[in-house]
Short mmCIF file of the C-alpha atoms (twelve columns), coordinates in Angstrom:
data_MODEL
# 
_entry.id   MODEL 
# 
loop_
_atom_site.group_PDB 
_atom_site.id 
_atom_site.type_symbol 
_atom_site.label_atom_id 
_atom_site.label_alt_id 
_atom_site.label_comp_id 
_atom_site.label_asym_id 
_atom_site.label_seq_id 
_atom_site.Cartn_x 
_atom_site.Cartn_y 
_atom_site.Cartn_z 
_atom_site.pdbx_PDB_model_num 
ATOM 1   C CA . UNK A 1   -10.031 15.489  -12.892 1 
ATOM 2   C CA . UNK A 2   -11.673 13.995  -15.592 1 
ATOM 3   C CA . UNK A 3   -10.899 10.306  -15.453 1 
ATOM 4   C CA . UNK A 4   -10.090 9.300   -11.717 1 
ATOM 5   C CA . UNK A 5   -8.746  6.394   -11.370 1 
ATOM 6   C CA . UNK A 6   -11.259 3.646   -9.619  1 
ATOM 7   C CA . UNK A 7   -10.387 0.214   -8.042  1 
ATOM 8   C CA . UNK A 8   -8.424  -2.081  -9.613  1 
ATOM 9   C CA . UNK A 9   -7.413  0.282   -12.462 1 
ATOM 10  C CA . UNK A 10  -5.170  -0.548  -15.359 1 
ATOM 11  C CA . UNK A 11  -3.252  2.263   -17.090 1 
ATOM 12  C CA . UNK A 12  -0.443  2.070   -19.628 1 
ATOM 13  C CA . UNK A 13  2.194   4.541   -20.071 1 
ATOM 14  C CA . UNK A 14  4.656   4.300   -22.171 1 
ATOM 15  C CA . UNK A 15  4.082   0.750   -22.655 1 
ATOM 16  C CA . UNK A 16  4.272   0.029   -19.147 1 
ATOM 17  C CA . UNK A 17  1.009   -1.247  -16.850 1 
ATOM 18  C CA . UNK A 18  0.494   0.476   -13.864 1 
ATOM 19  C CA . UNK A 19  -2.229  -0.910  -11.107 1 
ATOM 20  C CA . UNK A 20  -4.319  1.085   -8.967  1 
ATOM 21  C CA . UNK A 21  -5.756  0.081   -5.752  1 
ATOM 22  C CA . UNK A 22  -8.049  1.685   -3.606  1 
ATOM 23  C CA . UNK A 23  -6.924  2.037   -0.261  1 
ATOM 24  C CA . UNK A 24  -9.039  4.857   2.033   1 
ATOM 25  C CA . UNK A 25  -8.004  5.101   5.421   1 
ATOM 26  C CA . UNK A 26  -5.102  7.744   5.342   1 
ATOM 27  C CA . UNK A 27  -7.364  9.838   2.894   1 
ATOM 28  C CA . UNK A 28  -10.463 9.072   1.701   1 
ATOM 29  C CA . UNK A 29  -9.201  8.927   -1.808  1 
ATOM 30  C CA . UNK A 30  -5.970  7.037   -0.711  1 
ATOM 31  C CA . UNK A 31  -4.380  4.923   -3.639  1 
ATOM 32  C CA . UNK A 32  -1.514  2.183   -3.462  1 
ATOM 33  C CA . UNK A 33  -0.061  1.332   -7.499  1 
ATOM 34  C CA . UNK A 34  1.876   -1.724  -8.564  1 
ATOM 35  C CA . UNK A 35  4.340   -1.207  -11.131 1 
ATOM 36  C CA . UNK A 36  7.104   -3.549  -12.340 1 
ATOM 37  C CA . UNK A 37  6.757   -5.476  -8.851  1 
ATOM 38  C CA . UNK A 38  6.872   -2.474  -6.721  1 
ATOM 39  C CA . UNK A 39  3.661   -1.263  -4.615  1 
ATOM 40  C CA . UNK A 40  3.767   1.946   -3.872  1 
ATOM 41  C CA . UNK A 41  1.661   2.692   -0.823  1 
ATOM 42  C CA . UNK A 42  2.051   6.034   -0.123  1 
ATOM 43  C CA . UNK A 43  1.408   7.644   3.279   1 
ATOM 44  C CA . UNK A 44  -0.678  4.651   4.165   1 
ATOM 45  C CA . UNK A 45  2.036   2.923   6.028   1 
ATOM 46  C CA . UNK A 46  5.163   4.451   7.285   1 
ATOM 47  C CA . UNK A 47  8.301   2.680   7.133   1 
ATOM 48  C CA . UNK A 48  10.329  2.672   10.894  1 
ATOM 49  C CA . UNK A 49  14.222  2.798   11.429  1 
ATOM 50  C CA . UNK A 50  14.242  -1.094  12.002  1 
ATOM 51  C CA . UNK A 51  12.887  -1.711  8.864   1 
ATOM 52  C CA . UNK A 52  9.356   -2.455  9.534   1 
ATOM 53  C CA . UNK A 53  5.908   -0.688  8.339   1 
ATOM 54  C CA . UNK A 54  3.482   0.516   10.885  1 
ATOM 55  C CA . UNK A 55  -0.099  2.401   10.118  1 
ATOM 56  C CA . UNK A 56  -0.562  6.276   9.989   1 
ATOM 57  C CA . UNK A 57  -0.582  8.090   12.894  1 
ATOM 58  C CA . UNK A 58  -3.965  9.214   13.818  1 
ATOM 59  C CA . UNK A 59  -2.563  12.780  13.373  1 
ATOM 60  C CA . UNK A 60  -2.167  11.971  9.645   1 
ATOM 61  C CA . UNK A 61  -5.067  9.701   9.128   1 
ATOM 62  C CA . UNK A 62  -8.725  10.115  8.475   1 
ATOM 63  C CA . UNK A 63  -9.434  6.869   9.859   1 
ATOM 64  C CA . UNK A 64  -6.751  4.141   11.187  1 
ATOM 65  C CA . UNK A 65  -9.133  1.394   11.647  1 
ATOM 66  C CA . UNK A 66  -10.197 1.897   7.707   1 
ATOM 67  C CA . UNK A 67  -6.532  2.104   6.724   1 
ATOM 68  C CA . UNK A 68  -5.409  -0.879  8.329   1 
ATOM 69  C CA . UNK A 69  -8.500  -2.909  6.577   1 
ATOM 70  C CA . UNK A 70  -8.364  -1.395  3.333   1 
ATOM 71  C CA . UNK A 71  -4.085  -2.648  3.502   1 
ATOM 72  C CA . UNK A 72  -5.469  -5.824  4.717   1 
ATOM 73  C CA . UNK A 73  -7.556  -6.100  1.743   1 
ATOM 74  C CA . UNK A 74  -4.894  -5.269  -0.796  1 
ATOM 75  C CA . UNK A 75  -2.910  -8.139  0.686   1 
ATOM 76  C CA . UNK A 76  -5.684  -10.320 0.299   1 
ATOM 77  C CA . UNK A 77  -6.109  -9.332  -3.327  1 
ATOM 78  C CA . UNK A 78  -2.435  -9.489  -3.973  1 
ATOM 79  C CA . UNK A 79  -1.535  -12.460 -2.261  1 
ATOM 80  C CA . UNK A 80  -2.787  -14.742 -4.876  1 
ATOM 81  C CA . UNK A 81  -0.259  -13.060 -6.941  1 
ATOM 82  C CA . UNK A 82  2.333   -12.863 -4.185  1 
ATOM 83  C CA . UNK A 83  5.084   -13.110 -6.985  1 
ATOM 84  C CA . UNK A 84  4.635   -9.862  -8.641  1 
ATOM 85  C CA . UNK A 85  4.966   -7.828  -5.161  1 
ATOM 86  C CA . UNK A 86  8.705   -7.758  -4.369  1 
ATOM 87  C CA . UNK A 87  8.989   -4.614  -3.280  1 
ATOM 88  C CA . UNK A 88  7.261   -2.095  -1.013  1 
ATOM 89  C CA . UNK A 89  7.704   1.705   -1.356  1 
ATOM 90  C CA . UNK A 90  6.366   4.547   1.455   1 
ATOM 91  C CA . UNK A 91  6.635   7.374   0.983   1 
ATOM 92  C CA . UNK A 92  8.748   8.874   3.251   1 
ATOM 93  C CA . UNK A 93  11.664  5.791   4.339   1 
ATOM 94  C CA . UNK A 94  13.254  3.229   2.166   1 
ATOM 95  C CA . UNK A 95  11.635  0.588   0.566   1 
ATOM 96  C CA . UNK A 96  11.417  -2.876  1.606   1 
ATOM 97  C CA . UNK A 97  12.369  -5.818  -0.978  1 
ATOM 98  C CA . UNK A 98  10.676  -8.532  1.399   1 
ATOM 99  C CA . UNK A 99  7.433   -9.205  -0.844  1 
ATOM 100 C CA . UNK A 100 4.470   -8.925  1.261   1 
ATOM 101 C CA . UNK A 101 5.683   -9.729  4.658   1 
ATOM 102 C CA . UNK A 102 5.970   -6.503  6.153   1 
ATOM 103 C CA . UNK A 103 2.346   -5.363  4.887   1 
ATOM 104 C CA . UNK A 104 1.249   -8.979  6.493   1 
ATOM 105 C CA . UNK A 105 3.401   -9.014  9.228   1 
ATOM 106 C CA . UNK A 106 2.090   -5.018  10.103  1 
ATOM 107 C CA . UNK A 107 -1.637  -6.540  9.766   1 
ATOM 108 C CA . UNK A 108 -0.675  -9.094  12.386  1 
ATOM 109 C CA . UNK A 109 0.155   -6.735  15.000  1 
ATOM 110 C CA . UNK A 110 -2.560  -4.393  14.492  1 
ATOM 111 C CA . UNK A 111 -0.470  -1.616  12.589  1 
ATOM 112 C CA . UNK A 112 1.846   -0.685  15.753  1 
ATOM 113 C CA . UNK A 113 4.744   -1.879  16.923  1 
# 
């Protein structure tokens, strides 16, 4: 790797902006993106049958407690521009089209359920 994407990255492809966050926790180098409304968070929450997102298992995660704060911080840094977040994509269930909520409403309960 010769340019890593840092915090708060722009890149353009195509013509199209994509946003990088920095979101250690799951990994150290953990990343969530923002493209065209959606953020893609990765591992770093998992989406459940019911439709809500709850934190990495500690089985999956280098450090919960760091996970759940640095996805607390991307909310705060996104929630000024709550309008561009529509969508949120894990990786491994369906994506939610609720805005923020379920990143806010995970927060609120501590990342479980």
């Amino acid at each position: 790797v010769t340019d890593p994407l840092l915090d708060d990255t722009l890149v353009e492809i195509a013509g199209s902006v994509i946003e990088a966050f920095a979101i250690p926790g799951h990994t150290d180098g953990s990343a969530a993106y923002l493209y065209a409304g959606i953020l893609f968070v990765g591992d770093a929450a998992l989406g459940t049958t019911d439709r809500e997102l709850v934190n990495t298992p500690w089985v999956f995660s280098t450090d919960q407690a760091e996970n759940l704060s640095s996805l607390e911080r991307l909310v705060e840094v996104l929630d000024v521009r709550d309008d561009e977040v529509t969508t949120i994509a894990p990786s491994h269930s369906a994506p939610l089209d609720d805005g923020l909520a379920p990143l806010r409403d995970m927060i609120a309960r501590g990342g479980t359920l």
